[in-house]
C-alpha positions as CSV (number, residue, x, y, z in Angstrom):
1,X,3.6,-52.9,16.7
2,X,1.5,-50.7,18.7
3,X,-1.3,-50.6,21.2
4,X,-4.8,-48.2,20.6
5,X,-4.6,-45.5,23.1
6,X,-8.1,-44.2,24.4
7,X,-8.0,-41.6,21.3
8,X,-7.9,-44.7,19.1
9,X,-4.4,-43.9,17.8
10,X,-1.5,-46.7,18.1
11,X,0.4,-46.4,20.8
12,X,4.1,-48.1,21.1
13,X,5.6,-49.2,24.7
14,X,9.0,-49.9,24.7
15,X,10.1,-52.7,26.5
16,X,13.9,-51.8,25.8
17,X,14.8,-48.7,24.5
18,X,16.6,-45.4,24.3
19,X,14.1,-42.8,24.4
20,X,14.5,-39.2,24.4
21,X,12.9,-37.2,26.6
22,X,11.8,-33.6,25.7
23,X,15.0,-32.1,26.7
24,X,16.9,-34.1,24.7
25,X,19.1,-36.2,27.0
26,X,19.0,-39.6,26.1
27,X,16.8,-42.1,28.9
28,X,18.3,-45.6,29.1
29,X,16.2,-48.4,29.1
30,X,17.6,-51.9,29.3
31,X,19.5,-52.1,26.6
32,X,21.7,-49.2,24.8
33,X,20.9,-49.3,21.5
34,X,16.4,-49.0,20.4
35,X,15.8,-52.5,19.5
36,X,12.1,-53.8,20.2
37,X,8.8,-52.7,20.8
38,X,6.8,-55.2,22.6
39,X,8.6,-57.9,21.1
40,X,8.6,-56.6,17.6
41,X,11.5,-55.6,15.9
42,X,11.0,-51.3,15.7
43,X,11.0,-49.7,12.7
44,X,12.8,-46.0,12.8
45,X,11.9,-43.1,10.7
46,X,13.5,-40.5,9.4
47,X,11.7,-37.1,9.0
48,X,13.5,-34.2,7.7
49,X,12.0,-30.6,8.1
50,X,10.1,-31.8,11.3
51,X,10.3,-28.9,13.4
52,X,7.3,-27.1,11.8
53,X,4.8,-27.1,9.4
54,X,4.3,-30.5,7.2
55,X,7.0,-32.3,8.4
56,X,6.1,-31.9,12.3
57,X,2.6,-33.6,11.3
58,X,4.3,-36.4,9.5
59,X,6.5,-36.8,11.7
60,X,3.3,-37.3,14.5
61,X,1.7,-39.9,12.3
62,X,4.6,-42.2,12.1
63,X,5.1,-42.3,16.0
64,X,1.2,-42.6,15.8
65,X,2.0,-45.0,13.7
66,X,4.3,-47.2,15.8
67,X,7.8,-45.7,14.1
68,X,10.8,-44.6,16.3
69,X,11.3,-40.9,14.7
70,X,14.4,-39.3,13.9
71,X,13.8,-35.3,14.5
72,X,15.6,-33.0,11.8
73,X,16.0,-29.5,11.7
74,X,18.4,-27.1,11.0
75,X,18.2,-24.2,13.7
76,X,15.3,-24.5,15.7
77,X,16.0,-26.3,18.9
78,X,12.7,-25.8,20.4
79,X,10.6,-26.7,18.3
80,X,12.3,-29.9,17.4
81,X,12.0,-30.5,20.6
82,X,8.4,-29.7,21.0
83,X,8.1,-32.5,18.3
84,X,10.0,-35.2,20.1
85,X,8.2,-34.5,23.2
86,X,4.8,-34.9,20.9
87,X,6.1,-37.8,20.0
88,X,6.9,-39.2,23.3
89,X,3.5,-38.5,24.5
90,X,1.9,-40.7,21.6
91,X,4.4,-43.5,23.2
92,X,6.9,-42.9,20.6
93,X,10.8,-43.1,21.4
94,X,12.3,-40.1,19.4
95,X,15.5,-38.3,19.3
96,X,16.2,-34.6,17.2
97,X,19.3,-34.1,14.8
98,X,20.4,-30.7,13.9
99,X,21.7,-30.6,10.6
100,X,21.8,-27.8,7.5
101,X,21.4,-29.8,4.4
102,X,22.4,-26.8,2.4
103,X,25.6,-28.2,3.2
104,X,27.2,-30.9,1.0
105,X,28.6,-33.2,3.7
106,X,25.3,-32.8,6.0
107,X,23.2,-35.3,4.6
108,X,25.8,-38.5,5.3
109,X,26.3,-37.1,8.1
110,X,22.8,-36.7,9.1
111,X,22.2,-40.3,8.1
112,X,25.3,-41.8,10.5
113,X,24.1,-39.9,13.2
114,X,20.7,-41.8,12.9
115,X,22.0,-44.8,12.6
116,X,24.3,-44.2,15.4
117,X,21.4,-43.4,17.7
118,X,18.8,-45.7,16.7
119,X,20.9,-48.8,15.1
120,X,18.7,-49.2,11.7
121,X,16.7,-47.0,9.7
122,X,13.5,-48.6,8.1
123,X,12.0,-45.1,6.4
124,X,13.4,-41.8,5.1
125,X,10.8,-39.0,4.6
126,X,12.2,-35.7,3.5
127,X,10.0,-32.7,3.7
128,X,12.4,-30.1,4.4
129,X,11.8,-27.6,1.8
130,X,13.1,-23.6,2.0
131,X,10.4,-21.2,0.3
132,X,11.2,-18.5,-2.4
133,X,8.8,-16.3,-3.6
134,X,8.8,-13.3,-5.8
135,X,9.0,-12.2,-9.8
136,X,11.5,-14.0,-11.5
137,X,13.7,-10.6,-12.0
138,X,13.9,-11.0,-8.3
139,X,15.3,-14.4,-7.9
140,X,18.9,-14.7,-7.1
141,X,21.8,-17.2,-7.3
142,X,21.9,-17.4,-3.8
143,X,17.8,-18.0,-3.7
144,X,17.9,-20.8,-6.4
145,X,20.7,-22.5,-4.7
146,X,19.1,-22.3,-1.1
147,X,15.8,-24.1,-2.7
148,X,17.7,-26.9,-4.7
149,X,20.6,-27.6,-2.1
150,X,17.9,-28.5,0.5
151,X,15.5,-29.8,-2.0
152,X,16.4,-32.4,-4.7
153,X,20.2,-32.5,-3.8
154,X,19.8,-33.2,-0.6
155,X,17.4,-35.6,-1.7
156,X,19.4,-37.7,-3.6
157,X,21.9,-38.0,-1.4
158,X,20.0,-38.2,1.9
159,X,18.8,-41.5,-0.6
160,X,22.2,-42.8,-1.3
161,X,23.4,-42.8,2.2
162,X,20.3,-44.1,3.4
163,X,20.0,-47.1,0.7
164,X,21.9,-49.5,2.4
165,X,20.5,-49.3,5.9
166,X,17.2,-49.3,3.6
167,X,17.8,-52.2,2.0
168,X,18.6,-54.7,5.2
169,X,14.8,-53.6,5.8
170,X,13.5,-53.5,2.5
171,X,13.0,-50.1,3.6
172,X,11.2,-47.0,1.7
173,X,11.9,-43.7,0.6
174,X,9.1,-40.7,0.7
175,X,10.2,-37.6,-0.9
176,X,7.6,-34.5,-0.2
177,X,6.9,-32.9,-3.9
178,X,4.2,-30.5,-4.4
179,X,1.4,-30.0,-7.5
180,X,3.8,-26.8,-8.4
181,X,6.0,-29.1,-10.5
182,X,3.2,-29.8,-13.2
183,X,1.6,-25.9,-12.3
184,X,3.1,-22.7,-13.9
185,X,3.5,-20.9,-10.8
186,X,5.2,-17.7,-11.6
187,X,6.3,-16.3,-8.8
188,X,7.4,-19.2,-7.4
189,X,9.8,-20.7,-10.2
190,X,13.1,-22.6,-7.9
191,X,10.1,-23.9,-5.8
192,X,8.1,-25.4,-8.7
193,X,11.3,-26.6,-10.6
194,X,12.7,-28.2,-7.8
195,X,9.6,-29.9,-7.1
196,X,9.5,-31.2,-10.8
197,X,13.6,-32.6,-9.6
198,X,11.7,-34.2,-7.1
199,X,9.3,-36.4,-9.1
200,X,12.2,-36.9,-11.5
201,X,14.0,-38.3,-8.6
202,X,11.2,-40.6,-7.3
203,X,11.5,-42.4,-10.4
204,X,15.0,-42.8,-11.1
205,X,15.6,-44.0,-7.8
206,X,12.5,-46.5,-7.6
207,X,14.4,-47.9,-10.3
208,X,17.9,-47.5,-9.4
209,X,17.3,-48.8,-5.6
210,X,15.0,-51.9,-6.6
211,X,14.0,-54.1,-5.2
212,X,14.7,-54.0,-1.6
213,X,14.3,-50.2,-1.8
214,X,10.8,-48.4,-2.3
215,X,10.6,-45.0,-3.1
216,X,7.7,-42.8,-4.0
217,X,6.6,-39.1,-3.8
218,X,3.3,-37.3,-2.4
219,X,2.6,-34.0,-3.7
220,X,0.3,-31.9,-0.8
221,X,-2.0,-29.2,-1.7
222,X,-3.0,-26.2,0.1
223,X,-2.4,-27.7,3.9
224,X,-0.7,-25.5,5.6
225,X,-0.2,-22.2,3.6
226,X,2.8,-20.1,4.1
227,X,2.4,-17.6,6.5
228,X,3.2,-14.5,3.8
229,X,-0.4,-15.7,2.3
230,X,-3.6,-13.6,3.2
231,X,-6.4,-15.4,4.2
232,X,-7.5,-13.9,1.1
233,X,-5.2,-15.7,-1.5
234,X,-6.0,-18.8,0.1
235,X,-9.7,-18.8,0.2
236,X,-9.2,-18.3,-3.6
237,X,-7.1,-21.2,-4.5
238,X,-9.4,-23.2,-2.2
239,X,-12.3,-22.0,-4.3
240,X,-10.5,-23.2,-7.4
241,X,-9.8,-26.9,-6.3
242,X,-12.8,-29.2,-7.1
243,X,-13.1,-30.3,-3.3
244,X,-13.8,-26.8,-2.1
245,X,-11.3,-27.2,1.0
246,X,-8.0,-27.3,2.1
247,X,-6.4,-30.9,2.6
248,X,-6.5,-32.2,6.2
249,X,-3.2,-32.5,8.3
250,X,-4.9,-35.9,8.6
251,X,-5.3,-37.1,5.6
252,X,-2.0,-36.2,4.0
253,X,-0.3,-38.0,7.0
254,X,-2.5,-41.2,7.0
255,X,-1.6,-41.0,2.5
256,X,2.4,-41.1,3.7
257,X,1.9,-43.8,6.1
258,X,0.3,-45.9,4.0
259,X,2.7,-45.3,1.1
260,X,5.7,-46.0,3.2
261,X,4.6,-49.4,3.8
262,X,2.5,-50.6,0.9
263,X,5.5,-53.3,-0.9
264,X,3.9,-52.7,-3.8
265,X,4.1,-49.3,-4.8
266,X,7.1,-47.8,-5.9
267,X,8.2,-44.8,-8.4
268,X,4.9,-43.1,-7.9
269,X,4.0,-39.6,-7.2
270,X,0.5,-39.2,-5.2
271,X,-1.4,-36.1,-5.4
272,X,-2.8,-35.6,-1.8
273,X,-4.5,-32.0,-2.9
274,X,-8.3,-31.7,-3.0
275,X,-8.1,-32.4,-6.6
276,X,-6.3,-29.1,-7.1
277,X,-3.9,-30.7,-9.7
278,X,-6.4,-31.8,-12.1
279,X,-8.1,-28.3,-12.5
């Protein structure tokens, strides 16, 4: 699918494509619609959340990995942009979709539009995940709903409108979890419990989408902390996990990869964490 560049990561040429180029105006190749890579029929992932954070560096490794990427965010143009334009350089054609999946209509929506653009859909990864933290006297409606809209319900139906451009490809689904949902993490209870959703989701829907649809979870540990974290409070979770370090951008991405496309693993829930969830 792809050709080793000098840094030894794949690199994709398109023979005839659509690319995107870091403005975000479409650049025609031969044809209209993404279709091969050097003679290879492309495979497109989606990435939600991949303006920043986790889901900017899984997005990377897919186009490292020879995927056309499909871009989501909700409000920040640039960097989405920043990302495609990453992903261009690794060889990658990628396009960005704005779309707030707090909304109920956004993730069919989100899913036509990708489909529109890139004419199949052979992965959905969704990492977008907003971040509530404080005592539990201080959590609102408005906070739980803003964690579980964009977490586990868009989830599930980011899945169902994906499953049957999924299926043509005996495609996979990767949702991002998180050790929290078998922690007690106090001040962080809609986080934790809709990471718990998650896993629940992983396997009702390996089993509900089989067999021409995978789907699986990977639960990160301390990778990229938030930035309301002292250095402080993350040199001592670090000291509690039985690695002694945090987990490498790296070596969570090269874990999702490799999950997405194993055929046999489905309904599974990998901790990627330093060993943090076994302490």
């Amino acid at each position: 699918m792809g050709t080793p560049d000098s840094s030894g990561r794949s690199r994709v040429r398109p023979a005839s494509a659509t690319l995107e180029t870091s403005s975000g105006a479409p650049r025609r190749g031969r044809d209209e619609r993404i279709e091969r890579f050097d003679g290879a029929a492309v495979t497109v992932a989606l990435i939600t959340g991949a303006a920043h954070r986790v889901g900017r560096e899984l997005a990377l490794g897919f186009a490292a990995a020879g995927y056309a990427v499909a871009v989501h965010y909700r409000s920040s143009r640039e960097a989405a942009d920043a990302t495609v334009g990453e992903a261009a350089r690794l060889g990658a054609p990628a396009a960005a979709f704005p779309a707030d999946l707090s909304d109920p209509a956004a993730p069919a929506s989100l899913v036509a539009a990708v489909l529109a653009r890139f004419g199949r859909l052979s992965a959905l990864v969704h990492a977008a995940s907003p971040w509530v933290e404080g005592p539990v006297e201080g959590v609102g409606l408005a906070d739980w709903e803003a964690v579980f809209s964009v977490g586990p319900r868009a989830a599930f139906f980011l899945s169902q409108a994906a499953a049957p451009a999924l299926s043509r490809e005996d495609g996979s689904i990767l949702l991002v979890s998180d050790v929290a949902a078998r922690k007690a993490w106090p001040r962080h209870v809609p986080h934790a419990a809709a990471k718990a959703a998650i896993d629940s989701l992983v396997v009702n829907l390996a089993v509900a989408l089989s067999p021409r649809v995978r789907v699986n979870g990977i639960a990160p540990g301390i990778v990229l902390p938030p930035e309301e974290m002292t250095r402080e409070e993350v040199d001592r979770l670090v000291a509690r996990t039985p690695l002694r370090r945090r987990v490498a951008t790296d070596d969570l991405v090269a874990v999702a990869v490799a999950m997405v496309r194993n055929r046999s693993l489905t309904g599974q829930v990998l901790a990627v964490d330093a060993g943090r969830s076994v302490v």
